[in-house]
N, C-alpha and C positions, 0 to 999 in steps of 0.2 A: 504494500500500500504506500501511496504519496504520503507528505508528511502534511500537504493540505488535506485531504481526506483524514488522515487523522486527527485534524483542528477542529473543522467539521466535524466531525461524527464524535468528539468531545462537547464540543458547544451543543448538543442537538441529548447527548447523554445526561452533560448537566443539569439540562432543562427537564429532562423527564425524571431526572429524579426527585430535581424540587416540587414538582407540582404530586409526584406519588406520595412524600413527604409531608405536604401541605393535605391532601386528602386525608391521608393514612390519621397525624396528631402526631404530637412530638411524645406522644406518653405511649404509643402502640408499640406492641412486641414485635420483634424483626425476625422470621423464626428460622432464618442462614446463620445469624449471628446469635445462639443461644446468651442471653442475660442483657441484651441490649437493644434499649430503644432506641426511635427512630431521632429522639434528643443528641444521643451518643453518636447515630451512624453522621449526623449532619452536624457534627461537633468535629470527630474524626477526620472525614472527606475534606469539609471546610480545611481545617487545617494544614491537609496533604497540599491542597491547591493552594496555599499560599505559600508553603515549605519552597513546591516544586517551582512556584513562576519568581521564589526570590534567586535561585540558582541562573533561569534565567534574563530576570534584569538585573541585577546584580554582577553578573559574571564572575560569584567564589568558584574557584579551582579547585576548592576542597571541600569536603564535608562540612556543613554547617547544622547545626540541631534545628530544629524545629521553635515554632516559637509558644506552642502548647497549646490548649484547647480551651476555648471562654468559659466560661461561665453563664453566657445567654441560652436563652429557653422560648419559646414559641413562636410568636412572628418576630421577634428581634433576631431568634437565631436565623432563621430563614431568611430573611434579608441579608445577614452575616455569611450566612454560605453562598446563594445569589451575587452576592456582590464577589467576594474571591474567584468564582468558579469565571466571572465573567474577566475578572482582570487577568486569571490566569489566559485564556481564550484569547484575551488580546496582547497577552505578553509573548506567546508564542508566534500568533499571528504577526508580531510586528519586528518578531526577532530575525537578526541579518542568517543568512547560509552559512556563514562560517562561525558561528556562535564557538564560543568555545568557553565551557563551564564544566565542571565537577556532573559525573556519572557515575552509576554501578554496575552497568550491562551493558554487554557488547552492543554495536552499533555504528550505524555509517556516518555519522554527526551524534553532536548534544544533542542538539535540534531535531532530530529525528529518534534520539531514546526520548526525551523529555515530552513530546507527543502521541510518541507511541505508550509509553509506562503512563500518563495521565490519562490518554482514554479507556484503557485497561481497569485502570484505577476505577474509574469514575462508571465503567459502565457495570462489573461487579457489583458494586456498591447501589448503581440504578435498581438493581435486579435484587438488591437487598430491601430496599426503598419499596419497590411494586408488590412482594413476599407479603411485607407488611399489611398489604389490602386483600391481599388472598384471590386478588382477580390473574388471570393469562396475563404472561412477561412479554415486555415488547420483544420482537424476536431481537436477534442477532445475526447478519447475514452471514454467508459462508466464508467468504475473504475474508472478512473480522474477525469470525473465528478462529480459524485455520491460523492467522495469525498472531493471537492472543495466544494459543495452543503454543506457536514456536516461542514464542517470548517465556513460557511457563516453565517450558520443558528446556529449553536448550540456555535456558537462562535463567532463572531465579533458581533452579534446581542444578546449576549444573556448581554454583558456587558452592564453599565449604561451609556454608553452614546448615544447608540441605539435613535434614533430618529424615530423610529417605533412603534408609540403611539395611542391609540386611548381612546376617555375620558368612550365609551362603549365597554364593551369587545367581541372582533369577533376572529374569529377561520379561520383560512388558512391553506388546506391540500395543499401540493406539491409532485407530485408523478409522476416517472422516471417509463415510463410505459414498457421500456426493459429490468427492470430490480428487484429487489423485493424491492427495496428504498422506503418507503414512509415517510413524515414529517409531520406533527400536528403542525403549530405555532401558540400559546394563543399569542391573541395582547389583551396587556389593558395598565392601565396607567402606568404601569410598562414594563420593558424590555421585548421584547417577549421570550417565554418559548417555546422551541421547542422540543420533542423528538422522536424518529426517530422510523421506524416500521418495519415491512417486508411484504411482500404481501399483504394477505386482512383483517392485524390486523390494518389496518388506515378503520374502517370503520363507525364510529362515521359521526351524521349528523354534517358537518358545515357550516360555511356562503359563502365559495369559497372555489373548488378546481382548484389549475393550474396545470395540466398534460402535458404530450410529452416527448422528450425526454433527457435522463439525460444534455447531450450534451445542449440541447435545452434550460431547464431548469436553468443549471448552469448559460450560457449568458444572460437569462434574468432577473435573479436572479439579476446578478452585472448587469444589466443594460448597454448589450453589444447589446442586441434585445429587439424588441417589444415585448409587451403581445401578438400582435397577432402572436408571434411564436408558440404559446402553446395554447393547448384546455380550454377554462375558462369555466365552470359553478356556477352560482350563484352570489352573489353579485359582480358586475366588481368594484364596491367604494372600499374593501375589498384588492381586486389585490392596489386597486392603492395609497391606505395606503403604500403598498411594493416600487412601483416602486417612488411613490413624498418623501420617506422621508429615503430611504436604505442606500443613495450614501454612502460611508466609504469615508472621506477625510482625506488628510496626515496631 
C-alpha cells in the first residue's frame, strides 16, 4: 500500500471509531479488551496519536516516552481524542519524503512505518470501539489486511521481545485464502521467523495451518476473534502458542 492510502484509511479509521465510541458511552464494556472501557480505549489511542505525530513533527531520532493519559471522561475526552487523531492525520499528511525520525520496525521510510503502525493502531482499536455496540464490524479490505498481517508477523513478532516461544520447535502456516498471501512462522526458542509466500509456494508439511480470510485472519491474529473464525488443521496447541502469548502491550 501507498503511504497516502495509509493516511486515508487512518483518517477514515479514526472517524469510525469516534463516532462507535460516542454511540457505545465512555462507561461501556469493550469485550476485545477484557477490564476496559470504552473511557480507557479513547484514553489509550488518544495518547498513541499524539506519542506517534510528536516523532513526526518533532523529528526525535530517538525514543521518547509518551506523554501519558488525561484524566478527561465523556464529551471532553472525545473531543480530546478527535482533536489528536486529527492533528496526527495532518502531521503525516504534511510531513516531507525524506522524514527522518526514530522507528521500531523495519521499513522503507519513517514516513511510511509511522503511517503504516498508526492505521494498524487505530483500526484495531476501531474494531474494539464497534465490539462495544455489539452490532457487525466495518469490514476491512483484503490489501489492508494482508498487510497489517505482514507488519504482525514479520514484525512486531519477529523482535526479541516476542513472547511466542516454544522450548520444541513447531511451524505455523497462515494463509488468506482470497488472496495469494501465504506465511510460514518457525516458532522455537527464539523469536519467531516468518517469511511470507505466494500461492502454492507455502507448501511444506507443518504442524498447523490457520486459513480464511485475510480480513478474518488479521482479527484473529491481534486477537480481535476466535480461532474459531478461521479453518484450523493440525495441531490446535500450535494455534494456541499464537493466541496465549501474541498480545503486543504498550
Amino acid at each position: 500500500m501507498q503511504i497516502t492510502e495509509h493516511i486515508a484509511s487512518l483518517s477514515e479509521e479514526g472517524r469510525l471509531l469516534a463516532a462507535a465510541a460516542e454511540q457505545a458511552g465512555p462507561g461501556a464494556s469493550v469485550p476485545t479488551c477484557p477490564g476496559w472501557q470504552i473511557r480507557h480505549l479513547l484514553r489509550h489511542t488518544g495518547m498513541v496519536h499524539r506519542w506517534a505525530a510528536a516523532f513526526v513533527t518533532e523529528g526525535h531520532t530517538a525514543y521518547q516516552p509518551d506523554g501519558g493519559e488525561p484524566a478527561l471522561d465523556g464529551a471532553e475526552l472525545l473531543a480530546w481524542f478527535r482533536e489528536g487523531h486529527s492533528h496526527l492525520v495532518r502531521s503525516l499528511e504534511e510531513a516531507p519524503a525524506d522524514l527522518e525520525c526514530w522507528t521500531f520496525l523495519p521499513a522503507p521510510s519513517p514516513l511510511a512505518f509511522w503511517s503504516r503502525r498508526q492505521l494498524n493502531e487505530t483500526t484495531v482499536h476501531r474494531v474494539d470501539a464497534e465490539s462495544a455496540l455489539g452490532s457487525p464490524l466495518t469490514p476491512v479490505s483484503a490489501d489492508r489486511a494482508v498487510d497489517g498481517i505482514d507488519e504482525l508477523l514479520t514484525g512486531f513478532h519477529a523482535r526479541p521481545k516476542s513472547r511466542v516461544r516454544s522450548d520444541k520447535p513447531r511451524t505455523l502456516r497462515v494463509r488468506a485464502v482470497e488472496t495469494a498471501a501465504t506465511w510460514t512462522v518457525r516458532i522455537s526458542e527464539d523469536p519467531p521467523q516468518t517469511v511470507r509466500t505466494a500461492g502454492d509456494d507455502g507448501t511444506e508439511d507443518v504442524d498447523c495451518e490457520l486459513s480464511g480470510t485475510a480480513e478474518g485472519l488479521y482479527l484473529t491474529l491481534w486477537n480481535r476473534l476466535p480461532l474459531t473464525a478461521l479453518t484450523l488443521h493440525g495441531d490446535r496447541a500450535v494455534a494456541r502458542l499464537w493466541t496465549d502469548n501474541s498480545a503486543v502491550t504498550w
